[in-house]
C-alpha positions as CSV (number, residue, x, y, z in Angstrom):
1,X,12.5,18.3,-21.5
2,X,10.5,15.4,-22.7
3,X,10.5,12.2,-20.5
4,X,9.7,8.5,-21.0
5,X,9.3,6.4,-18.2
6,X,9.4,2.8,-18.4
7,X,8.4,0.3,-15.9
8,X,8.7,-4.1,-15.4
9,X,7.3,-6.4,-12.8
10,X,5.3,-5.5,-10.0
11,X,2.6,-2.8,-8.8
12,X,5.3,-1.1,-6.4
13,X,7.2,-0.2,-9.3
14,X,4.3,1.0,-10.8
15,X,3.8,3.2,-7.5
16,X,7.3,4.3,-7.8
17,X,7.6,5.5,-11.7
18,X,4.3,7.4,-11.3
19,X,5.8,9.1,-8.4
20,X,8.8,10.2,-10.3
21,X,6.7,11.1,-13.2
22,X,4.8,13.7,-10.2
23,X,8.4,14.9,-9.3
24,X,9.1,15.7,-13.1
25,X,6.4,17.7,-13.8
26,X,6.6,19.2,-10.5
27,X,9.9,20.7,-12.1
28,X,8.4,21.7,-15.7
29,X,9.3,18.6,-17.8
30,X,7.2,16.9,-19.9
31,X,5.6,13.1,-19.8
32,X,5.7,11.5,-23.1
33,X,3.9,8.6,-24.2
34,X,6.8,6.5,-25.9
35,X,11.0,6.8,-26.1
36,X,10.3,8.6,-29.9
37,X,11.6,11.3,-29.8
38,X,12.3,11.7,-25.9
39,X,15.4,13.7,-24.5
40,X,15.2,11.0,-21.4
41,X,14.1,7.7,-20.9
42,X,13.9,6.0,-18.0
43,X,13.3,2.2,-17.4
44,X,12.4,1.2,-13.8
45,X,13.4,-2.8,-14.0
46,X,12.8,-5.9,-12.3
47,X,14.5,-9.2,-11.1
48,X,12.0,-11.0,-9.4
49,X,12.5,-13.6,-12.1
50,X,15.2,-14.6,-14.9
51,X,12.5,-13.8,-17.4
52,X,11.7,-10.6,-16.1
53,X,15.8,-9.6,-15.8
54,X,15.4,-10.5,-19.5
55,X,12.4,-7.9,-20.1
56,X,14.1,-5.3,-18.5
57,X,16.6,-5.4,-20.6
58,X,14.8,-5.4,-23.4
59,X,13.4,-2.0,-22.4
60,X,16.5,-0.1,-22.2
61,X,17.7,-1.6,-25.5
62,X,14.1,-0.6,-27.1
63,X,14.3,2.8,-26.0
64,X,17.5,3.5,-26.7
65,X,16.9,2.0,-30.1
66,X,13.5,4.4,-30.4
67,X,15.8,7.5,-30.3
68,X,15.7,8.4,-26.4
69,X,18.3,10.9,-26.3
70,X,20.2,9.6,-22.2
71,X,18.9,6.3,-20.9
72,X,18.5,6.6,-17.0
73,X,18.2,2.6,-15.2
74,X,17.3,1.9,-12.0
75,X,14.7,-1.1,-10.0
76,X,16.4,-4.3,-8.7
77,X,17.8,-5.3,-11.7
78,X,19.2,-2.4,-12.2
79,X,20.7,-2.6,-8.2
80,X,22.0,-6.1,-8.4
81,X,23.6,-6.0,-11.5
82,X,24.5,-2.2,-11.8
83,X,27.8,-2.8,-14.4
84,X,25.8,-4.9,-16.4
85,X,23.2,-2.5,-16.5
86,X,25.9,0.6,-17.1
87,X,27.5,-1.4,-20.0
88,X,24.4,-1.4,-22.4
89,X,23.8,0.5,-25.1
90,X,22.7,4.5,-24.5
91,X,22.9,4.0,-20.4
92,X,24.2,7.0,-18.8
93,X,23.3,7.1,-15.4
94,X,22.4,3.8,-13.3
95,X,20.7,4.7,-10.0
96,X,19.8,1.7,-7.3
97,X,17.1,1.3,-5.3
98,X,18.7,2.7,-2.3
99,X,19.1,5.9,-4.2
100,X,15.9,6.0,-6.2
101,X,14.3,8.4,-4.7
102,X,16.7,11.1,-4.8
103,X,17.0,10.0,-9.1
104,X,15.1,13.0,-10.1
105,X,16.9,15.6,-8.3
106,X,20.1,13.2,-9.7
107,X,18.9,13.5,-13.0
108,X,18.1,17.2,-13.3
109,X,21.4,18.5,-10.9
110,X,19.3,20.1,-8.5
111,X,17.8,20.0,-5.0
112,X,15.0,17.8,-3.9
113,X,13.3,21.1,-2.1
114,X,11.2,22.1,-5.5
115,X,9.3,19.0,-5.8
116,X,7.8,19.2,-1.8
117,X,6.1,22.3,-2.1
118,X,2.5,22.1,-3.2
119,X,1.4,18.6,-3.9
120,X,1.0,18.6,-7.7
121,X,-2.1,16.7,-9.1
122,X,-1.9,12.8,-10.1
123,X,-2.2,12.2,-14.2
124,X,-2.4,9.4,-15.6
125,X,0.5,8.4,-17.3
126,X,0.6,8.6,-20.8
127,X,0.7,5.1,-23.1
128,X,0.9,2.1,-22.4
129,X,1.5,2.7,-18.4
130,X,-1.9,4.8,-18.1
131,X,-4.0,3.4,-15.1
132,X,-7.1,5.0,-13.5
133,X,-6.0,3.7,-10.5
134,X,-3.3,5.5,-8.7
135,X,-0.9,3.2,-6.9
136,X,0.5,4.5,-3.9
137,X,3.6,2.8,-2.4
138,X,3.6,2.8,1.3
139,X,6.1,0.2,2.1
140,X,9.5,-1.3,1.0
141,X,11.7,-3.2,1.4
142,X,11.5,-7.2,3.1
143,X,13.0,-8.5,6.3
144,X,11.6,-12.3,5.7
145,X,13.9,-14.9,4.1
146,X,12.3,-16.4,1.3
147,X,15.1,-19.0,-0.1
148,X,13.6,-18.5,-3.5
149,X,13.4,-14.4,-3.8
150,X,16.0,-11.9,-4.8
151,X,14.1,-8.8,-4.1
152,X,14.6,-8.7,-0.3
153,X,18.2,-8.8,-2.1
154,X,17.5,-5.7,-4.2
155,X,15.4,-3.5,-2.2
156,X,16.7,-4.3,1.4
157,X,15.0,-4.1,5.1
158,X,12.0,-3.4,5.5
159,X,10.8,0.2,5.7
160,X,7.8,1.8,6.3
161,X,6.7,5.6,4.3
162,X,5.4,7.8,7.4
163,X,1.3,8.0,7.5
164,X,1.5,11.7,6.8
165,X,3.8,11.0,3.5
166,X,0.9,8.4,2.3
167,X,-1.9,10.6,3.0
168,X,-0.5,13.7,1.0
169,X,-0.1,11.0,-2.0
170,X,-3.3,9.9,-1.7
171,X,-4.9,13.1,-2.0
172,X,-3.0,14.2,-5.0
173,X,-4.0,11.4,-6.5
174,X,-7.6,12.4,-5.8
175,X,-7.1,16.1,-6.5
176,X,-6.0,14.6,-10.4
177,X,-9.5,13.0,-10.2
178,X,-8.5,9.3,-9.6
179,X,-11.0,7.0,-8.1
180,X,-9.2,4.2,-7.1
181,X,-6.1,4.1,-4.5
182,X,-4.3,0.8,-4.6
183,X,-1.8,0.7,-1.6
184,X,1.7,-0.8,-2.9
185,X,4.3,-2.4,-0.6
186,X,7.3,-5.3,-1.2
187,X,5.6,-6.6,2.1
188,X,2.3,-4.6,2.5
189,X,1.2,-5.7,5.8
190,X,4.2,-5.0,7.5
191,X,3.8,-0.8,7.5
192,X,4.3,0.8,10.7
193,X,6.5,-2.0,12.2
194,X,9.4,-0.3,12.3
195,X,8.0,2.9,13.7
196,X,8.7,3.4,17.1
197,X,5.7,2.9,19.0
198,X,5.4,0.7,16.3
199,X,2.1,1.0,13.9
200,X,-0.2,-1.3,12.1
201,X,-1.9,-1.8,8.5
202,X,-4.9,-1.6,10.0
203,X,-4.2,2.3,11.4
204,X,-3.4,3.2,7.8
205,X,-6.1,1.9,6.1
206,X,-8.4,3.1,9.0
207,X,-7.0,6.8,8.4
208,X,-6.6,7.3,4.6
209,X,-10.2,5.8,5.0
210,X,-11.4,8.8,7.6
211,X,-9.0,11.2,6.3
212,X,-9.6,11.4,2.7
213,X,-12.6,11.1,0.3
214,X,-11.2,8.2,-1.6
215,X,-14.1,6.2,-3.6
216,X,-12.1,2.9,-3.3
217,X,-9.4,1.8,-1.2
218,X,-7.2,-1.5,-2.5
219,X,-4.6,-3.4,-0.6
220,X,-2.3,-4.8,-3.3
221,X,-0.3,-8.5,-2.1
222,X,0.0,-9.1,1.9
223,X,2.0,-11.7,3.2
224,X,-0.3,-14.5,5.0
225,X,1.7,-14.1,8.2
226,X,1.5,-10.7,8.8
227,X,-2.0,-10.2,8.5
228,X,-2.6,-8.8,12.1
229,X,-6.0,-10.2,14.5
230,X,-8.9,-8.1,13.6
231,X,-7.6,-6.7,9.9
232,X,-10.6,-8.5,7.9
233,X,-13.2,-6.4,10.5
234,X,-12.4,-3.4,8.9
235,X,-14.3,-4.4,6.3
236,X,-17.7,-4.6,8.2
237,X,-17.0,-1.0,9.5
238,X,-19.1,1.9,8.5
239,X,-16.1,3.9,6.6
240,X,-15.5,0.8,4.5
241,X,-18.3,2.1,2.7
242,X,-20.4,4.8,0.9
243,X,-23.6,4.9,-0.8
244,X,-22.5,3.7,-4.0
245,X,-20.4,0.9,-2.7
246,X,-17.4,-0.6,-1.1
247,X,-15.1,2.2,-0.4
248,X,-12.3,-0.6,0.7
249,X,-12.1,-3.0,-1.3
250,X,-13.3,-6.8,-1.3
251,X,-10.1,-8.3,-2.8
252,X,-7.1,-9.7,-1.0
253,X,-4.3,-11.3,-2.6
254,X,-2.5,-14.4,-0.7
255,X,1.2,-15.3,-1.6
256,X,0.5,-19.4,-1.1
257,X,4.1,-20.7,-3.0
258,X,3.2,-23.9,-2.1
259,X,0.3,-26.1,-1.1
260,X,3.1,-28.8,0.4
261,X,4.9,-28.3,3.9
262,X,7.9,-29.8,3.2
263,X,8.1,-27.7,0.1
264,X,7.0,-24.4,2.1
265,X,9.8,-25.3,5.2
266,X,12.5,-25.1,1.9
267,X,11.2,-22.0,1.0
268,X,11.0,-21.0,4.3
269,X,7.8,-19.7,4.2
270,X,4.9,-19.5,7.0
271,X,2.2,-20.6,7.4
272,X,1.9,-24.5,7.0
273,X,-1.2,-24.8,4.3
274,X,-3.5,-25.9,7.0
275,X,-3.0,-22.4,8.3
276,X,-3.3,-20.8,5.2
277,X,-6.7,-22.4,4.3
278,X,-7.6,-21.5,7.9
279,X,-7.2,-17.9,7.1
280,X,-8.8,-18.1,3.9
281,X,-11.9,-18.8,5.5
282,X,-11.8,-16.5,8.3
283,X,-11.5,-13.6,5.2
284,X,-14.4,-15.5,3.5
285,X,-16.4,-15.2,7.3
286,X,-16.0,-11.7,7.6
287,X,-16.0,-10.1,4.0
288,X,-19.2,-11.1,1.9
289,X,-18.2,-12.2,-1.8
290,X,-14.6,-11.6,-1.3
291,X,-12.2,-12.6,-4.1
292,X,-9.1,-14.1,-2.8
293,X,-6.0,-15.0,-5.2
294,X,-2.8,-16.1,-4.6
295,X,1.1,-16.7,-6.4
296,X,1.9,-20.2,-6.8
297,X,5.4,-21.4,-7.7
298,X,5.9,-24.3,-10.0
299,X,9.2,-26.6,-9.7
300,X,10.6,-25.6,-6.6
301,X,14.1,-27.5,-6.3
302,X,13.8,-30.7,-4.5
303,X,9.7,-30.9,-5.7
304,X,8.6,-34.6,-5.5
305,X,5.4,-35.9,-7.8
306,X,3.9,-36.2,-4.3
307,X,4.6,-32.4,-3.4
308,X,3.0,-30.9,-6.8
309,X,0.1,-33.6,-6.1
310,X,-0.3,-31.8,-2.5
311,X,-0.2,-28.3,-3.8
312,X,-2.3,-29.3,-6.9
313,X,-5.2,-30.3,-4.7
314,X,-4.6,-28.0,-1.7
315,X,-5.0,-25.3,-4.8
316,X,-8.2,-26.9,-6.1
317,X,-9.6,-27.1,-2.5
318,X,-9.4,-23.9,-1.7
319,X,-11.6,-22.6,-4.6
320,X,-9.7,-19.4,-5.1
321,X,-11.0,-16.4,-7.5
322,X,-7.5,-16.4,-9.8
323,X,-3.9,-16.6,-9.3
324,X,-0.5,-16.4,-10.8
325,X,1.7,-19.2,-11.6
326,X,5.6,-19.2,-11.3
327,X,7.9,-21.4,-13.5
328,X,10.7,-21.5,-10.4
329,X,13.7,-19.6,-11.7
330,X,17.1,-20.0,-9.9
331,X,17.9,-16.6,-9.0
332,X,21.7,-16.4,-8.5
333,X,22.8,-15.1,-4.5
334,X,19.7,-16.8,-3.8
335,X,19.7,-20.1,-1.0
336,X,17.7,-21.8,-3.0
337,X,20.0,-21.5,-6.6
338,X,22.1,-24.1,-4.7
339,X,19.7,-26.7,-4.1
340,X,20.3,-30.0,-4.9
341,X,17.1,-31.4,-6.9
342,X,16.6,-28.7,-9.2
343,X,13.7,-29.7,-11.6
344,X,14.1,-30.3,-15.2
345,X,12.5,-27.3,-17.4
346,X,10.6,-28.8,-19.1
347,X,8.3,-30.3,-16.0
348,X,8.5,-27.4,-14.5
349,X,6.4,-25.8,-17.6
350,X,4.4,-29.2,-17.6
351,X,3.4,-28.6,-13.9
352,X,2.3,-24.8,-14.3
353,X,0.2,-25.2,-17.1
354,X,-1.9,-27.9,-14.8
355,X,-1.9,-25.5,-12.2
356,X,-3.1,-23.0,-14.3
357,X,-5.9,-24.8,-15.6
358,X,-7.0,-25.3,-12.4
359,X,-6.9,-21.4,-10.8
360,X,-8.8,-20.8,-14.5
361,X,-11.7,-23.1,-13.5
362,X,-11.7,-21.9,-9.9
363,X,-11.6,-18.2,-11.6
364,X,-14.5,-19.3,-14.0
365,X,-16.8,-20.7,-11.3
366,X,-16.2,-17.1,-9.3
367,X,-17.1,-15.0,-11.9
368,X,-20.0,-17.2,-12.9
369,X,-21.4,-16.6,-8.8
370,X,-22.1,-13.0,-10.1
371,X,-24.1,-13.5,-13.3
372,X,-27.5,-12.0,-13.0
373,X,-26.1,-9.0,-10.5
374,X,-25.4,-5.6,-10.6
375,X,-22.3,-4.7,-9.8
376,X,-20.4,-1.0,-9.5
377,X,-17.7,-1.1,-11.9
378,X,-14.5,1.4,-12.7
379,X,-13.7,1.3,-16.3
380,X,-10.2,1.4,-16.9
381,X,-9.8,1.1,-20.9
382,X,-11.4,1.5,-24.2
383,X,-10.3,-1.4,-26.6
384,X,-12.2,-1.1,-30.0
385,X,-15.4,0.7,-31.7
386,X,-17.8,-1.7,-32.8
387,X,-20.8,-1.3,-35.0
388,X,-22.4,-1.5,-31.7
389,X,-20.6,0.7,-29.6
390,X,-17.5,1.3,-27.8
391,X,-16.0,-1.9,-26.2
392,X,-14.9,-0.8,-22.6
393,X,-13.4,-2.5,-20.0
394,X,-13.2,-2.5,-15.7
395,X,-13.2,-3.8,-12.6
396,X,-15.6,-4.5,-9.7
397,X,-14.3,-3.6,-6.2
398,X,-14.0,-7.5,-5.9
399,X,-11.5,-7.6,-9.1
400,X,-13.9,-8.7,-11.5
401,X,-12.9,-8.0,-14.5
402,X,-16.1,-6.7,-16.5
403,X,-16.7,-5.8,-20.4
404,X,-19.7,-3.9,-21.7
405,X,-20.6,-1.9,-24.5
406,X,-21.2,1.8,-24.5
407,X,-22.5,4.6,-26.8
408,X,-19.3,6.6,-25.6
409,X,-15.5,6.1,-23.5
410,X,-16.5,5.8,-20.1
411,X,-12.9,6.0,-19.3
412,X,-12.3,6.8,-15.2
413,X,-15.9,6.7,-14.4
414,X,-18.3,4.2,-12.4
415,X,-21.5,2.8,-13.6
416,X,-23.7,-0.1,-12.6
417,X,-23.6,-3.1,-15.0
418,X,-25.8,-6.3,-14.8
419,X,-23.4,-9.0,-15.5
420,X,-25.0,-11.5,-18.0
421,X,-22.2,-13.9,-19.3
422,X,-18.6,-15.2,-17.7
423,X,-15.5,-17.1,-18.2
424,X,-12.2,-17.5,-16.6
425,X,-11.4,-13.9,-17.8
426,X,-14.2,-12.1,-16.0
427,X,-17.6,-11.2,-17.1
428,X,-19.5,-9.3,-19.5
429,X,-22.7,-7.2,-19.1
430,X,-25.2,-4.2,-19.8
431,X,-24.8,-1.0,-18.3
432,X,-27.7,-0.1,-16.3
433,X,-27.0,3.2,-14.9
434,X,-24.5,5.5,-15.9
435,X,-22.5,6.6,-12.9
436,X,-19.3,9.8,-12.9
């Protein structure tokens, strides 16, 4: 059987569609590149905002309307608003996030039992989905209370995959030649908390790290607050890195939300910003030239001119290597979809395009820190042949995002690259040696 899988939103469901494409194969199916001509698609779909609830159900209409023979949904939208999701076009099967990882056995009417056998090499999925890095979800789940977010909603408590379970992953991702693990989690730094004795991020990261032979080892988002004392040392230890480089790497992503209190304590979000920027500097004290960026919400309900003001300039402070911006979106079941003060739409666009001018001139003056180095880089993509080369594309353990030129695709392998030029998007350089 031929099988399209379709993914919205986030890196965890990235992690989660790449396992399922494992599980597939594991059973003799096929990965296709695109719903043409597929017996199944399935479309993994998100909620996190109204726009992306619109996306994901523009996937399932495109592939059913690209000739996938059964449409299978699942993701939060999918969980949330299951008869909505059963009622489009070419939908045969809608399987929540509760049950998500029992879909394939679902799908194919048989036992789980065949897929846990021998771990099965990672590849890269085919199209537009194809990554070099493998993302790994350890974590799921969310037992905060965000007033603004749906997924705790969709994906429920908090709960963490056993260490055992990760490690396996990991190395099947390595056995399919992968370079770069990216650890995936609805609240990362939260893993091993509901273990009992419970465990800590750190002991993960400290065992895939001793355990395995991964080249480079990425935490994806983590909650300020549950950062635990002593997480940014592991970065000075000796497994954090090789001879070519950074095995663990020199990027940490910050949910902020707001740079106002009074905003945050509506959100119900910790820490207060002072805290934040503390702990933004404690990362910069411990790990040399790391890039830190963060999610920013525009137009939270209730936000004052004298609120965005505060987060405007707490943002600019701060001096952060990138970032996205939120247009706030009233999520229905959500506390904060009942606010009084809801912002008009169009200042809430007004205020997110100032906020992203300003993480793009933070971004540019972070990127521009690196011209004249050499940096290791992992080329993810191939864009065009010029009459100077192929135009290839990567990223730096530290998230730069580099371009160079090269005589062939140096797709899924490392070289060293002087950086010469940069802009808010990254940088651009010379490849000086060529690497595996």
């Amino acid at each position: 059987m031929k099988i399209f899988l379709d993914t919205i939103g986030c890196r965890l469901n990235q992690a989660e569609i790449e396992a399922l494409a494992r599980q597939f194969r594991a059973a003799g199916h096929e990965i296709v590149p695109e719903a043409v001509g597929a017996d199944l698609a399935v479309v993994n779909t998100c909620t996190v905002t109204a726009e992306a609830a619109s996306d994901s159900r523009a996937a399932i209409r495109r592939a059913k309307r690209q000739g996938a023979g059964e449409v299978v949904v699942t993701g939060c939208w999918a969980t949330l608003e299951s008869d909505k999701a059963a009622a489009l076009e070419g939908v045969t099967r809608v399987v929540t996030n509760l049950r998500k990882e029992s879909l394939v056995s679902e799908v194919l009417g048989v036992a789980f039992e065949p897929f846990d056998l021998e771990p099965i090499a990672r590849q890269p999925l085919p199209g537009l989905h194809q990554r070099t890095r493998a993302f790994i979800k350890a974590q799921d789940g969310c037992d905060n209370a965000c007033t603004f977010c749906i997924t705790r909603l969709a994906r429920g408590a908090s709960r963490s995959r056993p260490l055992d379970e990760i490690v396996a992953d990991v190395e099947a991702a390595l056995k399919g030649g992968t370079q770069e693990i990216v650890l995936t989690g609805v609240t990362l730094g939260s893993w091993g908390l509901d273990f009992q004795p419970p465990q800590r991020l750190a002991e993960l990261v400290v065992a895939l790290l001793e355990r395995t032979s991964v080249p480079r080892l990425r935490l994806s988002s983590l909650e300020p607050w549950e950062l635990e004392a002593g997480l940014f040392n592991l970065w000075s230890q000796p497994l954090a890195c090789s001879v070519t480089g950074p095995r663990l790497c020199r990027h940490l992503h910050l949910p902020l939300q707001s740079g106002s209190d009074s905003v945050l304590r509506r959100m119900r979000r910790k820490p207060a910003a002072e805290d934040f920027a503390r702990l933004v500097g404690s990362a910069r004290a411990a790990i040399p030239q790391v890039s830190i960026t963060t999610d920013v919400i525009a137009g939270f309900p209730g936000e004052t001119e004298a609120e965005f003001t505060e987060t405007l300039e707490f943002v600019k402070r701060l001096h952060l290597s990138g970032g996205h911006v939120f247009s706030y979106s009233a999520r229905p079941g959500t506390p904060a979809a009942q606010m009084k003060g809801q912002v008009h739409g169009e200042l809430v666009k007004a205020r997110s395009a100032v906020l992203r001018a300003v993480l793009a001139e933070s971004a540019e003056a972070y990127h521009r820190e690196f011209t004249g180095k050499t940096v290791q880089v992992l080329w993810e993509a191939t864009s065009i042949l010029t009459d100077e080369g192929w135009q290839i594309e990567g990223l730096t353990d530290n998230y730069l995002r580099v371009t160079a030129i090269a005589a062939e695709p140096h797709w899924n392998r490392m070289d060293r690259v002087l950086l010469k030029t940069a802009n808010a998007e990254g940088c651009a350089g010379e490849i000086q040696e060529e690497g595996r």
